[in-house]
N, CA, C and O atoms as a Maestro MAE file, in Angstrom:
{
 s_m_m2io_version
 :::
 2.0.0
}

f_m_ct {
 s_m_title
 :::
 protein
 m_atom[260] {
  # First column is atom index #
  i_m_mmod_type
  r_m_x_coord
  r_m_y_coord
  r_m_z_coord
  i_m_residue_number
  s_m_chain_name
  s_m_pdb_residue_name
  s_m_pdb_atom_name
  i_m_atomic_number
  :::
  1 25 13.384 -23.162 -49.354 1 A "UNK " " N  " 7
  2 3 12.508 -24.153 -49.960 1 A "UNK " " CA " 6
  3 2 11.075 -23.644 -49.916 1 A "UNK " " C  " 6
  4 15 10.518 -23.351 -48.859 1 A "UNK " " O  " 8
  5 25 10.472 -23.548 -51.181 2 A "UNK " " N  " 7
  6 3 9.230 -23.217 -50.730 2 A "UNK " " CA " 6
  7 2 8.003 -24.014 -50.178 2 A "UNK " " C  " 6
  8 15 8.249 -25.218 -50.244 2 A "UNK " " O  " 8
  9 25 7.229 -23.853 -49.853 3 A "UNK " " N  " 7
  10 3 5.789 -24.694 -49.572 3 A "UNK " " CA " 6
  11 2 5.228 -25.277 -50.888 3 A "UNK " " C  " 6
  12 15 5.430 -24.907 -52.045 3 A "UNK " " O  " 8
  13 25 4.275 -26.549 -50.282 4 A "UNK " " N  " 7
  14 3 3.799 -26.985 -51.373 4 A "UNK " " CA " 6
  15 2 2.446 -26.666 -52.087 4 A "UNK " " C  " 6
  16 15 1.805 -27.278 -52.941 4 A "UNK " " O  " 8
  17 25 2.256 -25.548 -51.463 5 A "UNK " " N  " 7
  18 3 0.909 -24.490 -51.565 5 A "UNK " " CA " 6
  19 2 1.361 -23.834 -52.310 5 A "UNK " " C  " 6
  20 15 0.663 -23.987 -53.313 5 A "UNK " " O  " 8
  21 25 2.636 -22.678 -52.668 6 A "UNK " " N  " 7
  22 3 3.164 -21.970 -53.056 6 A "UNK " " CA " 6
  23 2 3.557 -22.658 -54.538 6 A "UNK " " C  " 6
  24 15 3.233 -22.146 -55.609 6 A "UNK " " O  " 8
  25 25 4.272 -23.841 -54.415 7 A "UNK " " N  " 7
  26 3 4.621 -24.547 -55.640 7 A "UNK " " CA " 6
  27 2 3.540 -24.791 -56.170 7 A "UNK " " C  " 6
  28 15 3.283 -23.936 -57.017 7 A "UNK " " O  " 8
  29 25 2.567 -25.762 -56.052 8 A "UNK " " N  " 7
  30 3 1.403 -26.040 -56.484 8 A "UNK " " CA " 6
  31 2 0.499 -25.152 -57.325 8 A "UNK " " C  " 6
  32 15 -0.280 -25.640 -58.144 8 A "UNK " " O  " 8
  33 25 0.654 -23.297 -57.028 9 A "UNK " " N  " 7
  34 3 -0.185 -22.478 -57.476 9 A "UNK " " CA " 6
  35 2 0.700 -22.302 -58.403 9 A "UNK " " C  " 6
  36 15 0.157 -22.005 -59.467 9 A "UNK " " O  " 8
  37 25 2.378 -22.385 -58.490 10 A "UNK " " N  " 7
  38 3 3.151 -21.741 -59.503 10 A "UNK " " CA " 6
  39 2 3.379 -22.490 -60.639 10 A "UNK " " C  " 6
  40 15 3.868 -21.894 -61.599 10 A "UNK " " O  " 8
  41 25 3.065 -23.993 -60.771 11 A "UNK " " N  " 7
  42 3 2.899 -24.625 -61.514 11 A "UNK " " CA " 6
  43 2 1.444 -24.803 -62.379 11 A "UNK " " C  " 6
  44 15 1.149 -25.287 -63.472 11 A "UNK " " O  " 8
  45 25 0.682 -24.123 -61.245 12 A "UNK " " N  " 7
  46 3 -1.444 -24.238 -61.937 12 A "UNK " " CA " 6
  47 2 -0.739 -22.929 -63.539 12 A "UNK " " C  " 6
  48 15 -1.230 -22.884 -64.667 12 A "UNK " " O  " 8
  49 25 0.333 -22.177 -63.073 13 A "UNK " " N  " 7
  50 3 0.383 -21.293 -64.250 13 A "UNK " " CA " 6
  51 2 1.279 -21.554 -65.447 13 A "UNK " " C  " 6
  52 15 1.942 -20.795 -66.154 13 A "UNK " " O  " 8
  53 25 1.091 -22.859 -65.451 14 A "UNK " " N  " 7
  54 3 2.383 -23.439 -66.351 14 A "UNK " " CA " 6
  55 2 1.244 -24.335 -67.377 14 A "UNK " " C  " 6
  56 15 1.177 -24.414 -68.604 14 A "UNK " " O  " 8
  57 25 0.485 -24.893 -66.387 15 A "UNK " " N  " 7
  58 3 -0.491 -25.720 -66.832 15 A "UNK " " CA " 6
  59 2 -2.070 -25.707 -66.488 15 A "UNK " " C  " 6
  60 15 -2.385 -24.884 -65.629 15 A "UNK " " O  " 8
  61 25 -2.973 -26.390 -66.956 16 A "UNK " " N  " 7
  62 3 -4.383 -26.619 -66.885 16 A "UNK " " CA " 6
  63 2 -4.375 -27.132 -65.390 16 A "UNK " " C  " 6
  64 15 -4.743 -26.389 -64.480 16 A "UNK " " O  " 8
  65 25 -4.015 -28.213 -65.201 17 A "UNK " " N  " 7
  66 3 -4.205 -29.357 -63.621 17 A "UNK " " CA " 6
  67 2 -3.139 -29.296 -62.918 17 A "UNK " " C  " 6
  68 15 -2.029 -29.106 -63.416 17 A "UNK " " O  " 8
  69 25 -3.377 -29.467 -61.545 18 A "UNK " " N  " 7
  70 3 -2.226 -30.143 -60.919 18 A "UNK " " CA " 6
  71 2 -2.466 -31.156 -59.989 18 A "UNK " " C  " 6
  72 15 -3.562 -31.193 -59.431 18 A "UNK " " O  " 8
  73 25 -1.537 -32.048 -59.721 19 A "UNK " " N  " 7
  74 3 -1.589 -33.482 -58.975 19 A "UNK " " CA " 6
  75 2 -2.044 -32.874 -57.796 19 A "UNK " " C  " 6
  76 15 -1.443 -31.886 -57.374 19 A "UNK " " O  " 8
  77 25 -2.996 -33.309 -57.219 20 A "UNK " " N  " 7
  78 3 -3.315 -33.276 -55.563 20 A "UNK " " CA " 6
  79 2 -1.920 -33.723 -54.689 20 A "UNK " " C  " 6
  80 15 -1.157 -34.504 -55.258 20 A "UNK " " O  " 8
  81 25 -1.695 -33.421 -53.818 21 A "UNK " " N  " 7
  82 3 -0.947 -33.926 -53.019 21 A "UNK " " CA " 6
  83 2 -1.002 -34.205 -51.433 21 A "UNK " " C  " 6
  84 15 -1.083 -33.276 -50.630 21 A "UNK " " O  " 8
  85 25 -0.951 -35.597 -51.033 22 A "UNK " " N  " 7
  86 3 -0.987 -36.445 -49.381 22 A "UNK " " CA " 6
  87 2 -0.728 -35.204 -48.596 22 A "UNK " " C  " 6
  88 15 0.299 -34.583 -48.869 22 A "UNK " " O  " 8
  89 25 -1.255 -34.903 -47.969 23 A "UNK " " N  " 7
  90 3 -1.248 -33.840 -46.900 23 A "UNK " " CA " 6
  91 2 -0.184 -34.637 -45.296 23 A "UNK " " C  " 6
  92 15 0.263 -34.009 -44.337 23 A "UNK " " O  " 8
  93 25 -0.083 -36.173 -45.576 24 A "UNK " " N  " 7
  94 3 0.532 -37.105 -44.803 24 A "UNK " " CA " 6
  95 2 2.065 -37.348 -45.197 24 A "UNK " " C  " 6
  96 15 3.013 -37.181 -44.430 24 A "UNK " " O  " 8
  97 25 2.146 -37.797 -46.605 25 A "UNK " " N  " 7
  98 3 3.234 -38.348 -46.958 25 A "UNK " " CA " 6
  99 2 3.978 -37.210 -47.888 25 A "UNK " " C  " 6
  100 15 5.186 -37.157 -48.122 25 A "UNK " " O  " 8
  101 25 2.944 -36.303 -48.365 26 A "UNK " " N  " 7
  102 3 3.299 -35.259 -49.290 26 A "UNK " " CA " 6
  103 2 3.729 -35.737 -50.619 26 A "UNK " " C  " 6
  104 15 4.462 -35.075 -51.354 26 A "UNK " " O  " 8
  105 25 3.176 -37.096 -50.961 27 A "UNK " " N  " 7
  106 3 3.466 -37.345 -52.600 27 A "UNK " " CA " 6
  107 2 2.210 -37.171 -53.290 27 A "UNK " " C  " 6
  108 15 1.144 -36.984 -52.704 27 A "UNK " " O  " 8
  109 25 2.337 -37.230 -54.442 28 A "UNK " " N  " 7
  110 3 0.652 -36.909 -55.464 28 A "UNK " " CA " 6
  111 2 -0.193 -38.038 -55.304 28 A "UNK " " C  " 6
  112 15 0.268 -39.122 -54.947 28 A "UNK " " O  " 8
  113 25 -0.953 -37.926 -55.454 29 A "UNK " " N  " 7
  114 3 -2.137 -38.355 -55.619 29 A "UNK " " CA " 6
  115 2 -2.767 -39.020 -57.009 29 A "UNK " " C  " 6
  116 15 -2.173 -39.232 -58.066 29 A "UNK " " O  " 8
  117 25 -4.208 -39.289 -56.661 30 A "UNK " " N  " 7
  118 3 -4.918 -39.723 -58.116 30 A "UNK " " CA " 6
  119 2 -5.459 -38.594 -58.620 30 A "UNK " " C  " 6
  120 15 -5.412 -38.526 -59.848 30 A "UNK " " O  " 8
  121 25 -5.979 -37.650 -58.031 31 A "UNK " " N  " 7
  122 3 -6.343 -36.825 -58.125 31 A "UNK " " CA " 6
  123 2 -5.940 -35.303 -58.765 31 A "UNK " " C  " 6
  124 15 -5.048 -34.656 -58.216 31 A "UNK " " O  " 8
  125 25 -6.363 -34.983 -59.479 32 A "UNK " " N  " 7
  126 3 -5.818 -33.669 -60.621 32 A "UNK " " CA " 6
  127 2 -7.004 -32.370 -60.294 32 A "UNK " " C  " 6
  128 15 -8.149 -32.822 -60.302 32 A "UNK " " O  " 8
  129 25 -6.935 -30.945 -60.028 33 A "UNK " " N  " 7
  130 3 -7.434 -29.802 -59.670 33 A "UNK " " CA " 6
  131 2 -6.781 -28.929 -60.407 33 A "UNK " " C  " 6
  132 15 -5.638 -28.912 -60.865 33 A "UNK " " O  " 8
  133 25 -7.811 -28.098 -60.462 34 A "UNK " " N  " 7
  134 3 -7.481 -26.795 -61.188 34 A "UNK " " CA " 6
  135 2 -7.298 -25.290 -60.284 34 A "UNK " " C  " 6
  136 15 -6.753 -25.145 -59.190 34 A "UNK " " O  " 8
  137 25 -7.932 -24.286 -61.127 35 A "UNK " " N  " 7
  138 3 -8.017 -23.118 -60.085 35 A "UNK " " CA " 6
  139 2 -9.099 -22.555 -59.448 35 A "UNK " " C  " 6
  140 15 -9.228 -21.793 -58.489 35 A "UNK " " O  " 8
  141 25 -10.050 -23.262 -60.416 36 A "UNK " " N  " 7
  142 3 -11.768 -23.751 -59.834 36 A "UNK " " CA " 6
  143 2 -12.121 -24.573 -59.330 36 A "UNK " " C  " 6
  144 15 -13.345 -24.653 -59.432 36 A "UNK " " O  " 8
  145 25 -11.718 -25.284 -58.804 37 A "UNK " " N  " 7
  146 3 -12.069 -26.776 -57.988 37 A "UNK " " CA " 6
  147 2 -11.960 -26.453 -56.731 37 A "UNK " " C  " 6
  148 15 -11.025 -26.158 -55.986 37 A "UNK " " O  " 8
  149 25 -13.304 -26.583 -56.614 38 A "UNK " " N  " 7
  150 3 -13.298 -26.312 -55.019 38 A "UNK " " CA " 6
  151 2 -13.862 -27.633 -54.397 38 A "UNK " " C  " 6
  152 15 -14.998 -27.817 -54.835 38 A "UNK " " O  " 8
  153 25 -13.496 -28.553 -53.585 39 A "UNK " " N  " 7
  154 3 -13.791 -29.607 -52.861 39 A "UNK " " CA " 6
  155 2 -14.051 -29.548 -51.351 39 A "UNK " " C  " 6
  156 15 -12.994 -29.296 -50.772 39 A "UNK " " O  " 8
  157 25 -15.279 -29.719 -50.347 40 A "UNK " " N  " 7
  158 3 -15.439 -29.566 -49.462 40 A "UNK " " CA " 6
  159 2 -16.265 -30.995 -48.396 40 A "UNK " " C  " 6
  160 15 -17.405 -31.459 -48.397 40 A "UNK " " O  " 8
  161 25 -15.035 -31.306 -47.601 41 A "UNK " " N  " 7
  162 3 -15.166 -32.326 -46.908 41 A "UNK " " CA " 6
  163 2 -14.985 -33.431 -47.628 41 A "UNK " " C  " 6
  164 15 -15.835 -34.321 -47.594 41 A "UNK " " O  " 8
  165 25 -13.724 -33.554 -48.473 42 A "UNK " " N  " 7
  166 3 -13.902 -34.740 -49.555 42 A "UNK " " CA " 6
  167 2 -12.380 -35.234 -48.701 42 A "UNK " " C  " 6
  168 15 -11.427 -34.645 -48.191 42 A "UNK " " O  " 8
  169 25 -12.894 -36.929 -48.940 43 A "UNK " " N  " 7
  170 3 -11.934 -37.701 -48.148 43 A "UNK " " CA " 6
  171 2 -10.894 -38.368 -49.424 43 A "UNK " " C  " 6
  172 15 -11.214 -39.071 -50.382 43 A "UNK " " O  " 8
  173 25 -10.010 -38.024 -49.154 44 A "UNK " " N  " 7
  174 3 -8.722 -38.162 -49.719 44 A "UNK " " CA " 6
  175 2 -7.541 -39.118 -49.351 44 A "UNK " " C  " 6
  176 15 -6.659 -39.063 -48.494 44 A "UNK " " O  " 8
  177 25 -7.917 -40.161 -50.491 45 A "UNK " " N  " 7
  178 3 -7.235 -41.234 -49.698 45 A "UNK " " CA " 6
  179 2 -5.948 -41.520 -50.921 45 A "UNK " " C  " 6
  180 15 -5.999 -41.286 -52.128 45 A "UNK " " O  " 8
  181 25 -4.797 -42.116 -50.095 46 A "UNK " " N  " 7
  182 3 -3.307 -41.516 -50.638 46 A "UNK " " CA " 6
  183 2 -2.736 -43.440 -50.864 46 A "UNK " " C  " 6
  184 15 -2.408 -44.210 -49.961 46 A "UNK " " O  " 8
  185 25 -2.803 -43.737 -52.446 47 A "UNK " " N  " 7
  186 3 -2.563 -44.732 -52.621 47 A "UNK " " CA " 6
  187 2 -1.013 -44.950 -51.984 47 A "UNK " " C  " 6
  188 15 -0.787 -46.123 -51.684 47 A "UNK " " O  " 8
  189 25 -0.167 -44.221 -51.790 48 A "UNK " " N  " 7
  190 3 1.581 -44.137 -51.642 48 A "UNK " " CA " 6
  191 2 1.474 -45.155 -49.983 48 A "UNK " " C  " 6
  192 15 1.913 -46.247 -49.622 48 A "UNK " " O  " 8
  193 25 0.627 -44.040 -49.329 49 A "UNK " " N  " 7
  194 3 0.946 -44.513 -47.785 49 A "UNK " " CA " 6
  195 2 -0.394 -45.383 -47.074 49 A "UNK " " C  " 6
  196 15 -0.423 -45.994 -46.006 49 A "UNK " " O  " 8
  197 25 -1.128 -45.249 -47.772 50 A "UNK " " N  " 7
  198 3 -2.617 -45.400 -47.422 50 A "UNK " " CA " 6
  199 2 -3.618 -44.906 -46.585 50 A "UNK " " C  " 6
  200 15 -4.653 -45.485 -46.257 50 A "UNK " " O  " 8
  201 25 -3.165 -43.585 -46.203 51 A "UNK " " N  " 7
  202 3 -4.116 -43.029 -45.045 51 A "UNK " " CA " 6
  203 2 -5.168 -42.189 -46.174 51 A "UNK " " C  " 6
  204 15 -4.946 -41.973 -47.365 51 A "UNK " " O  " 8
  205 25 -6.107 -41.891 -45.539 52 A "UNK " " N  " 7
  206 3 -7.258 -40.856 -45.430 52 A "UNK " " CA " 6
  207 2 -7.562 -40.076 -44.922 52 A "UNK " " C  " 6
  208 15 -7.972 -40.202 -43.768 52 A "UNK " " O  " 8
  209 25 -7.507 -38.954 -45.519 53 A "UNK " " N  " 7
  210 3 -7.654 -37.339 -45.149 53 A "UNK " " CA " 6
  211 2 -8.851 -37.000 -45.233 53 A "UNK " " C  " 6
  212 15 -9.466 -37.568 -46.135 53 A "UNK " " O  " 8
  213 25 -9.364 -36.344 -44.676 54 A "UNK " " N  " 7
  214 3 -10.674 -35.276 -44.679 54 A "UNK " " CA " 6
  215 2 -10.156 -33.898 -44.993 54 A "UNK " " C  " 6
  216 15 -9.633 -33.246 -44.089 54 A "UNK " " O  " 8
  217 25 -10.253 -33.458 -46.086 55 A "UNK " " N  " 7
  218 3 -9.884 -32.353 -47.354 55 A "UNK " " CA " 6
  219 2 -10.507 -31.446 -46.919 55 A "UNK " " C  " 6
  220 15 -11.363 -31.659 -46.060 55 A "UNK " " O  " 8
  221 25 -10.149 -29.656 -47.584 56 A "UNK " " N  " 7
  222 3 -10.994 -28.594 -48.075 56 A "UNK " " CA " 6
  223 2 -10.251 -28.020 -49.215 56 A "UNK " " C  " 6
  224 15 -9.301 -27.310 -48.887 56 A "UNK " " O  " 8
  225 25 -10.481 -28.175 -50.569 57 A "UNK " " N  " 7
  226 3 -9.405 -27.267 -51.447 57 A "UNK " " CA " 6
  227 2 -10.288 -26.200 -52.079 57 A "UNK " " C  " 6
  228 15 -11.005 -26.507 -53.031 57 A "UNK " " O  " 8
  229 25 -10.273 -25.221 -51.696 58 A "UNK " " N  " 7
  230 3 -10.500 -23.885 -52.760 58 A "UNK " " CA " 6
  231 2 -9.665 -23.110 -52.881 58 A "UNK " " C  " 6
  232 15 -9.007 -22.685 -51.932 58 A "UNK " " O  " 8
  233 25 -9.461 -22.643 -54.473 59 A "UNK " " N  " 7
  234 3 -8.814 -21.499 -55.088 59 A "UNK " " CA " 6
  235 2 -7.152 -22.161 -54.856 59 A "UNK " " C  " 6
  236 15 -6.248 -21.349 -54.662 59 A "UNK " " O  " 8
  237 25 -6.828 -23.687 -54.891 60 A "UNK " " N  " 7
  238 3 -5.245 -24.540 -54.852 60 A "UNK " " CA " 6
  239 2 -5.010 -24.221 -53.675 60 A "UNK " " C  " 6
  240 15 -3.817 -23.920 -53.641 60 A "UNK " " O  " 8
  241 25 -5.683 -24.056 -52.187 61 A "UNK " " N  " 7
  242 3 -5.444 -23.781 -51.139 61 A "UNK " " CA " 6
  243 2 -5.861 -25.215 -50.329 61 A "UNK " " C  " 6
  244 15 -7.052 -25.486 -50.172 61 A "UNK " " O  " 8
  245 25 -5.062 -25.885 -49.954 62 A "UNK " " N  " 7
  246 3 -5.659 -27.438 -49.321 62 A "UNK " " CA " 6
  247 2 -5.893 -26.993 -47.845 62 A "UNK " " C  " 6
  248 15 -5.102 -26.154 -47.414 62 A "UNK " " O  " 8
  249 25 -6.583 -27.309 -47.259 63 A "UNK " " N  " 7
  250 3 -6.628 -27.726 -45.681 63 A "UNK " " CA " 6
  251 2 -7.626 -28.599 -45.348 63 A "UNK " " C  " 6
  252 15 -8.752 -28.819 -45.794 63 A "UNK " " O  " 8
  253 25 -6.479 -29.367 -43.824 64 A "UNK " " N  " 7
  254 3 -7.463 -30.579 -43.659 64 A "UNK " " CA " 6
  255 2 -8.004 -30.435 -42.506 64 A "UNK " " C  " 6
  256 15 -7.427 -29.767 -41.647 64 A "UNK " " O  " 8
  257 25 -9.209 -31.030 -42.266 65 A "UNK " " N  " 7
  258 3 -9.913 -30.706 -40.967 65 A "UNK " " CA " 6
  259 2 -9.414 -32.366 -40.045 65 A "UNK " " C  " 6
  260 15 -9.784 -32.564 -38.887 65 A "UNK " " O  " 8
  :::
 }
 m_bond[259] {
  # First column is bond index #
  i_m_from
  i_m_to
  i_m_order
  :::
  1 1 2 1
  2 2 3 1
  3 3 4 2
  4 3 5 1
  5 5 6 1
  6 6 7 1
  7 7 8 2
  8 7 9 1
  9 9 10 1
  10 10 11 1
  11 11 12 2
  12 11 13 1
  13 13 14 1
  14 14 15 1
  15 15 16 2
  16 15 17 1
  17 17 18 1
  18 18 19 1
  19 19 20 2
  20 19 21 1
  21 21 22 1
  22 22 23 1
  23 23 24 2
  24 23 25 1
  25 25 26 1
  26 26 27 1
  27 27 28 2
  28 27 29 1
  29 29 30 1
  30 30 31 1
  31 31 32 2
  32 31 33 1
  33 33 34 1
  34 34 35 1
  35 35 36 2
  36 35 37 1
  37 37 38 1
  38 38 39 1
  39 39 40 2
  40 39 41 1
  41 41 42 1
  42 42 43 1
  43 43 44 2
  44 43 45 1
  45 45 46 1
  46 46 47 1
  47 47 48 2
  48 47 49 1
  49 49 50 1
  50 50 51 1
  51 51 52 2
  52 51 53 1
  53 53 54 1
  54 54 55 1
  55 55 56 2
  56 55 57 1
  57 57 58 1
  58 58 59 1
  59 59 60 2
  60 59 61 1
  61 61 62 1
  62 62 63 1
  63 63 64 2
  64 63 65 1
  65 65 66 1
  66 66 67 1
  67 67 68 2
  68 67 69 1
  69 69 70 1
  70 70 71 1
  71 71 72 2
  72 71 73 1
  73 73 74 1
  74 74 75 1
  75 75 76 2
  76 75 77 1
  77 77 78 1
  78 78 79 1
  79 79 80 2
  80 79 81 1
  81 81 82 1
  82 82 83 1
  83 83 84 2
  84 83 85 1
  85 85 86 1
  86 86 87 1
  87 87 88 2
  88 87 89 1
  89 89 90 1
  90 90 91 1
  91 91 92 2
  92 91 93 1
  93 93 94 1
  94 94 95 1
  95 95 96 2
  96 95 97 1
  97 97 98 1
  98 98 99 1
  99 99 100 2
  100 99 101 1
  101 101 102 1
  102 102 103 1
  103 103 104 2
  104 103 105 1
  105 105 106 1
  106 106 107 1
  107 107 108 2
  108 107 109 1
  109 109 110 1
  110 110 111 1
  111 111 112 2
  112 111 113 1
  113 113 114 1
  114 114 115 1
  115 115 116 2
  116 115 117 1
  117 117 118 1
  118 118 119 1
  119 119 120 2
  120 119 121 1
  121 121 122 1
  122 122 123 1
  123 123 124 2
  124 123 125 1
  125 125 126 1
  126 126 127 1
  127 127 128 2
  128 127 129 1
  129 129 130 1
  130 130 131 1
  131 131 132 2
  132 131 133 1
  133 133 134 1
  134 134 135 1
  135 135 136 2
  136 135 137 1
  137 137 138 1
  138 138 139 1
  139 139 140 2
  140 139 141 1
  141 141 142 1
  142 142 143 1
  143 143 144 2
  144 143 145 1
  145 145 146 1
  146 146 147 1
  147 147 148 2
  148 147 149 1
  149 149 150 1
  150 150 151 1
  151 151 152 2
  152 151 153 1
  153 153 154 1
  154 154 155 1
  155 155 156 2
  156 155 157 1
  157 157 158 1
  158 158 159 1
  159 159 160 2
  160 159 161 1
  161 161 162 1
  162 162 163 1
  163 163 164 2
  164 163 165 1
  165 165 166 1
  166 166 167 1
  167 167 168 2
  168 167 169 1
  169 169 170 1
  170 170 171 1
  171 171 172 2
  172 171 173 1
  173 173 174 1
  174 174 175 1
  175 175 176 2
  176 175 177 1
  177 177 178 1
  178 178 179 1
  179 179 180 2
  180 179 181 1
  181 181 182 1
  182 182 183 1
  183 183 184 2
  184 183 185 1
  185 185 186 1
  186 186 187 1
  187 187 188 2
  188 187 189 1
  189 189 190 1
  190 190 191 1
  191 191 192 2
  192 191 193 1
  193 193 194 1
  194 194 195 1
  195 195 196 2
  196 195 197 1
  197 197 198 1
  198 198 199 1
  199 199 200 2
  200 199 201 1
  201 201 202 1
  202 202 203 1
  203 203 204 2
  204 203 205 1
  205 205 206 1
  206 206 207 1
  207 207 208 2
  208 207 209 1
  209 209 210 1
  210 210 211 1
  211 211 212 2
  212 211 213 1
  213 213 214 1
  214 214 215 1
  215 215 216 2
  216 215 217 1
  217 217 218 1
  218 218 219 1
  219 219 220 2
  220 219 221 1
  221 221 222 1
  222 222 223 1
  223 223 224 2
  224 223 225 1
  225 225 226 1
  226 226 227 1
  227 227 228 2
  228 227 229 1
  229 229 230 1
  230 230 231 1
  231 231 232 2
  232 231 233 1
  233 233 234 1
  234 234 235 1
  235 235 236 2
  236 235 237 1
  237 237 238 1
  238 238 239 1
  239 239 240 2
  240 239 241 1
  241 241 242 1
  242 242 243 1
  243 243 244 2
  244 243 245 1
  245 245 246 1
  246 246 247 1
  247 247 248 2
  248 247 249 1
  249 249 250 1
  250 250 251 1
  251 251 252 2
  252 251 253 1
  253 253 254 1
  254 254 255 1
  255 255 256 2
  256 255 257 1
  257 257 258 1
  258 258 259 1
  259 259 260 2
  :::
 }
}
């Protein structure tokens, strides 16, 4: 099974955007990124489960602090 880092970049090459995804629940988001979107310290909040993340995405690479 792969990661959802791995999927996420293999699909940016299929298409323009891809769904952000809950770093908690691991479902998408409201949120749509590209391969330039870089977001730093952006709080990410996950309508599915309702928590809030504190984000870093550059280059479709997520990590949360």
């Amino acid at each position: 099974m792969q990661s959802k880092g791995k999927e996420m970049r293999k699909r940016l090459l299929d298409s323009e955007a891809v769904w952000l995804c809950c770093p908690v629940c691991k479902r998408k988001t409201k949120i749509k990124i590209t391969k330039d979107t870089v977001l730093l310290h952006f709080p990410l909040y996950c309508p599915n489960c309702k928590q809030e993340s504190m984000i870093n995405v550059v280059q479709l690479k997520m990590t949360v602090e």
